[in-house]
C-alpha positions in Angstrom: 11.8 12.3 -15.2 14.4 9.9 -15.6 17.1 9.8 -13.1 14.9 12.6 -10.8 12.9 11.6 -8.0 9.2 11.2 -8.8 6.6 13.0 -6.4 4.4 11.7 -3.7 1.7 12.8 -5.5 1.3 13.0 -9.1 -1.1 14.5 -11.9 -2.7 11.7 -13.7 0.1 12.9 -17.1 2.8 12.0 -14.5 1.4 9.0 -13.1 1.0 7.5 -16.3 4.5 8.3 -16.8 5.5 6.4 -14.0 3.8 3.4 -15.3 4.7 3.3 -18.8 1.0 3.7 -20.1 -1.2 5.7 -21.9 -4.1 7.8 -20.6 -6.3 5.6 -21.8 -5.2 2.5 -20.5 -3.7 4.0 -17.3 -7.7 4.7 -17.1 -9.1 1.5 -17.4 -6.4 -0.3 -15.2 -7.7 2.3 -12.4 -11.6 1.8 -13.8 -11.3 -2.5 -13.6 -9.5 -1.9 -9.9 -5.8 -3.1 -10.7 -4.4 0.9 -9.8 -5.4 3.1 -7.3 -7.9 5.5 -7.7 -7.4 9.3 -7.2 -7.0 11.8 -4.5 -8.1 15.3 -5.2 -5.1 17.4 -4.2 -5.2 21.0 -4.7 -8.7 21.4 -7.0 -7.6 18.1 -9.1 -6.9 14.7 -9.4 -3.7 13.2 -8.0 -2.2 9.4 -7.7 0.4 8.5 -4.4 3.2 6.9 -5.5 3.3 4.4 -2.5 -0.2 3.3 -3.8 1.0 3.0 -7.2 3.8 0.6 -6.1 1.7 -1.1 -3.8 -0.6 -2.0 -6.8 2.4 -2.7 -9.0 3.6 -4.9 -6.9 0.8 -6.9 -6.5 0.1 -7.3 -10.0 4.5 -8.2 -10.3 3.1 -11.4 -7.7 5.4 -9.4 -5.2 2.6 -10.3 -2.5 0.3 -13.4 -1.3 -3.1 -13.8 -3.5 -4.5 -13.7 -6.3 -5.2 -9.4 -6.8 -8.1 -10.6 -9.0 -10.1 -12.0 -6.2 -11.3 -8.5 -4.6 -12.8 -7.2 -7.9 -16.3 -6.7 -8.1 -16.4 -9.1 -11.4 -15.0 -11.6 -9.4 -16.9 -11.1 -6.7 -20.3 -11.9 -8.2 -18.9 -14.8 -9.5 -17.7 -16.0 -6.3 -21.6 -15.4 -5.0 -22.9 -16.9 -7.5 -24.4 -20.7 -6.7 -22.2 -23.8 -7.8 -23.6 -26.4 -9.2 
């Protein structure tokens, strides 16, 4: 799609076009939290561009924080009792 303008929505083939990765690891990124997760859009699976920049954006350091902090993982660890 180079040079055309991409979609508000896309199929997850397209989407992982847009970010330069595989199915598989366009997958895990949205499984561990660091992309967006799905909206079903006409019987299947669909990803917003907006969200998809948001997210790339935040892992570019284009916004305060650490985007780590908010995952579950990281979460329990932050619950967890210092000693």
């Amino acid at each position: 799609m180079s040079g055309e303008r991409w979609p508000r929505f896309m199929t997850r083939t397209v989407a992982c076009e847009y970010v330069s990765l595989t199915v598989a690891q366009f997958e895990r990124e949205v499984i561990v939290g660091r992309l967006p997760g799905a909206v079903e859009l006409g019987g299947r699976d669909h990803w917003c561009r907006t969200q998809l920049d948001s997210y790339l954006d935040r892992l570019a350091g284009s916004s305060e924080g650490d985007w780590r902090k908010n995952l579950p993982i990281y979460q329990s660890l932050n619950d967890a009792p210092r000693r």
